[in-house]
C-alpha positions in Angstrom: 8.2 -13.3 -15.7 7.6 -10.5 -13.5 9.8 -7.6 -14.2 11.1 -5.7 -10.8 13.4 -2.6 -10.6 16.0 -2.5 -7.8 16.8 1.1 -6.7 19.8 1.2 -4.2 23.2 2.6 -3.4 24.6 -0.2 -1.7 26.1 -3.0 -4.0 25.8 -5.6 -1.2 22.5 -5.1 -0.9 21.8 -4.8 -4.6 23.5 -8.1 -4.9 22.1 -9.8 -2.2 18.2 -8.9 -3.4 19.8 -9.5 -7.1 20.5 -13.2 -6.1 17.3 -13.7 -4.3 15.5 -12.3 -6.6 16.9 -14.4 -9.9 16.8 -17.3 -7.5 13.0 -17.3 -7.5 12.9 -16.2 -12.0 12.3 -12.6 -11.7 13.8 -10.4 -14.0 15.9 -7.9 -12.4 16.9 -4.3 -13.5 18.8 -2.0 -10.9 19.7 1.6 -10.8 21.7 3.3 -7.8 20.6 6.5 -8.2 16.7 8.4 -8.6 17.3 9.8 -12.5 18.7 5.8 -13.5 15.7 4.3 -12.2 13.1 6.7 -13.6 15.0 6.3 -16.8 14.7 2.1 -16.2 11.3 2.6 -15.3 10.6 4.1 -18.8 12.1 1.7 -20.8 11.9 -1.5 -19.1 8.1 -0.9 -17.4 8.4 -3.0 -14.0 6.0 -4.8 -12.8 6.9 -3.6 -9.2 9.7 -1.3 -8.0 11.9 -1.9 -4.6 12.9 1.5 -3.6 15.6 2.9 -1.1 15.0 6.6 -0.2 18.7 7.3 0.5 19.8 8.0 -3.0 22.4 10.3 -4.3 21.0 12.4 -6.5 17.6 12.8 -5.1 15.2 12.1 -2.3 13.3 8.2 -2.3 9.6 10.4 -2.0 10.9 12.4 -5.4 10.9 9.1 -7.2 7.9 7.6 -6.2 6.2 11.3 -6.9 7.9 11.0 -10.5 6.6 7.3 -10.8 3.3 8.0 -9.9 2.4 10.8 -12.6 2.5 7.5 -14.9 2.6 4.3 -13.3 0.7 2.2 -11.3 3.6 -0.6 -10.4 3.2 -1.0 -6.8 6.4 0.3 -5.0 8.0 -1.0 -1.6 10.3 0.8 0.2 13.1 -0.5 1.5 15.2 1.9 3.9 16.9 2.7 6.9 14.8 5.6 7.8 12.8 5.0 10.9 10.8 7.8 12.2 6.9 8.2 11.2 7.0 11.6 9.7 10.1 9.4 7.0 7.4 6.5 6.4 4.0 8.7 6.1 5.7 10.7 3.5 7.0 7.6 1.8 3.2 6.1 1.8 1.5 9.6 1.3 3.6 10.3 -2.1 2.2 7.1 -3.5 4.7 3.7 -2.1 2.5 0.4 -1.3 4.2 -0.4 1.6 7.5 0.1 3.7 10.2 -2.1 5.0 12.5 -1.5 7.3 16.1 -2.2 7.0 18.2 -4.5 7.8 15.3 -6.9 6.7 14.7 -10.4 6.5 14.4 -11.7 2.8 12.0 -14.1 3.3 9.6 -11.3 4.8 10.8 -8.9 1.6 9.6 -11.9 -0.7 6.7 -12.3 1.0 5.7 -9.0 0.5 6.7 -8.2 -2.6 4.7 -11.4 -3.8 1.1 -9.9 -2.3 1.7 -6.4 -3.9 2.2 -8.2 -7.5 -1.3 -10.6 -6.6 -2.6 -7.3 -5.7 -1.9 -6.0 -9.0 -2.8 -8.9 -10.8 -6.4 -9.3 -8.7 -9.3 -7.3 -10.5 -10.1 -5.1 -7.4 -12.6 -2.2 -6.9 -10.4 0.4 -8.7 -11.1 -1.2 -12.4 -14.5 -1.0 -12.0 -15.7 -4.3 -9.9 -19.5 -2.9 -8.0 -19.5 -6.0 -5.5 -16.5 -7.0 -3.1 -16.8 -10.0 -1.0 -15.6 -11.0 1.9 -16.0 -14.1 3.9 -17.7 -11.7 6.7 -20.0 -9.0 4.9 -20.6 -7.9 0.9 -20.2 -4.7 -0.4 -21.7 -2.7 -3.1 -19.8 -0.1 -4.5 -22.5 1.4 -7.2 -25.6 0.7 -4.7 -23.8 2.1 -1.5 -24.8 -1.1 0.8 -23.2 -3.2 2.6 -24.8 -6.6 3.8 -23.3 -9.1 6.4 -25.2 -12.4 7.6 -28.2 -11.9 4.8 -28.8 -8.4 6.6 -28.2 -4.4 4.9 -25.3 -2.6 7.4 -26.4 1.0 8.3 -23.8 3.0 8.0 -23.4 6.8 8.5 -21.9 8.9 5.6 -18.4 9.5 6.9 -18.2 5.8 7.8 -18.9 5.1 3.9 -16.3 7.3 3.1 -13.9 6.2 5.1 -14.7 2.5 3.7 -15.1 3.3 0.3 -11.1 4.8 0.7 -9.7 1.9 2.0 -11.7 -0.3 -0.4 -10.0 1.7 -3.7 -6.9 0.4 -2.4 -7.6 -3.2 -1.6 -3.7 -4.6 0.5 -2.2 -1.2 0.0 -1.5 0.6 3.6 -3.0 3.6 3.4 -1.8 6.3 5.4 -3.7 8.3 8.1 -2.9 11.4 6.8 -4.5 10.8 3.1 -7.5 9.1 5.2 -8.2 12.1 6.8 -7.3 14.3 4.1 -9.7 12.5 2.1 -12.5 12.1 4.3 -12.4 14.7 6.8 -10.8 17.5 4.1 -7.0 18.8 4.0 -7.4 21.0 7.7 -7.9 17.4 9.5 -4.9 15.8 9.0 -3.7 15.5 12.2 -6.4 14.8 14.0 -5.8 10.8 14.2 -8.5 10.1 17.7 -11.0 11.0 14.6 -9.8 7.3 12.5 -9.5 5.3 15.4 -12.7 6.4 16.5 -14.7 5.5 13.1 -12.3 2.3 12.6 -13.8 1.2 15.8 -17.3 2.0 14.3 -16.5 0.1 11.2 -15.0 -2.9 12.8 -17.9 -3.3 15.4 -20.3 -3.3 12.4 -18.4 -5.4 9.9 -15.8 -8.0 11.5 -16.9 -11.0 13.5 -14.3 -10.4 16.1 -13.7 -6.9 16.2 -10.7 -7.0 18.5 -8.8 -9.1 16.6 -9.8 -7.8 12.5 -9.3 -9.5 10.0 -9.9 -7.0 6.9 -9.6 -3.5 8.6 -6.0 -3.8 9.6 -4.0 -1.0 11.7 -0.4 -0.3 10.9 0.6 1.1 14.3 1.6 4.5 14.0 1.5 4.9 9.9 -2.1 4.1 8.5 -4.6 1.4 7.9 -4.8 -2.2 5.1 -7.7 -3.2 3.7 -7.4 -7.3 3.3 -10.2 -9.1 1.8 -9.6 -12.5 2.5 
């Protein structure tokens, strides 16, 4: 069963994602406060962690820092916290994805069930060299990407910026650790620089580049890599 770790203040939300949760067999552990839930994690090794980042004892981005030295269990953040600056620290400290509270479960679910396939899926990061999409084939060792039986020129930064959002196949990626990553640490505000070279990429590797379906934008927060 998969094992998931519930870290929230409010006991009618606890219990409500406690029922839900048991309701579809997952094992549930919960902790109401940042040093419980890093002492859960230790012991109990969840297979993915729902996080809010209004604790009591310490800050939501402290856990998932803390989590991240060690673990790799993908972490959704559920909180009340709005504003951009909140959600892009959330992502660029190391969560998979953010939700928005109040929530609707069936969304939660839905979610939480594609970060676990993402987990489970042998993606790019444990060392596959091809990724294939319906639309275009990439090759990670060779640097190439075909689509339609022909080789896709692309320039070096465009690479980059692909090879980034391949390492983290379904996982929203912020625009800050884009451009930090591609571009260097002194770029990371300069956002017309992504949406210009997601255009680029899109153009050269979706069939209907106005309406993507692997190189997906987050408004305001990052980009997804989807490949199927």
């Amino acid at each position: 069963m998969t094992r998931v770790l519930v870290v929230e203040d409010e006991p009618q939300i606890v219990r409500a994602l406690v029922i839900n949760l048991r309701a579809r067999e997952y094992d549930v552990d919960t902790a109401s406060d940042g040093a419980t839930a890093l002492r859960l994690a230790v012991a109990c090794h969840p297979d993915v962690v729902l996080l809010d980042l209004g604790l009591p004892d310490m800050s939501g981005t402290e856990v998932i820092e803390a989590l991240r030295g060690w673990s790799r269990a993908p972490i959704l953040v559920v909180s009340a916290r709005q504003t951009s600056e909140e959600k892009v620290a959330a992502l660029d400290a190391g969560a998979d994805d953010y939700v928005t509270k109040p929530f609707g479960m069936d969304e939660l679910m839905a979610r939480l069930r594609a970060a676990v396939r993402r987990t489970e899926a042998v993606g790019p990061a444990h060392g596959t060299a091809i990724v294939t999409t319906e639309d275009f084939t990439i090759d990670m060792a060779a640097k190439k990407v075909h689509r339609a039986g022909h080789q896709v020129h692309l320039t070096p930064t465009e690479w980059q910026l692909l090879e980034v959002l391949i390492r983290n196949p379904g996982r929203l990626v912020s625009q800050r650790q884009l451009l930090r990553e591609v571009w260097g640490p002194t770029f990371q505000t300069q956002t017309n620089y992504l949406r210009v070279y997601m255009a680029q990429l899109r153009r050269k590797l979706e069939t209907d580049p106005s309406r993507p379906r692997h190189f997906i934008t987050e408004a305001g927060l990052g980009y997804r890599f989807e490949q199927t």
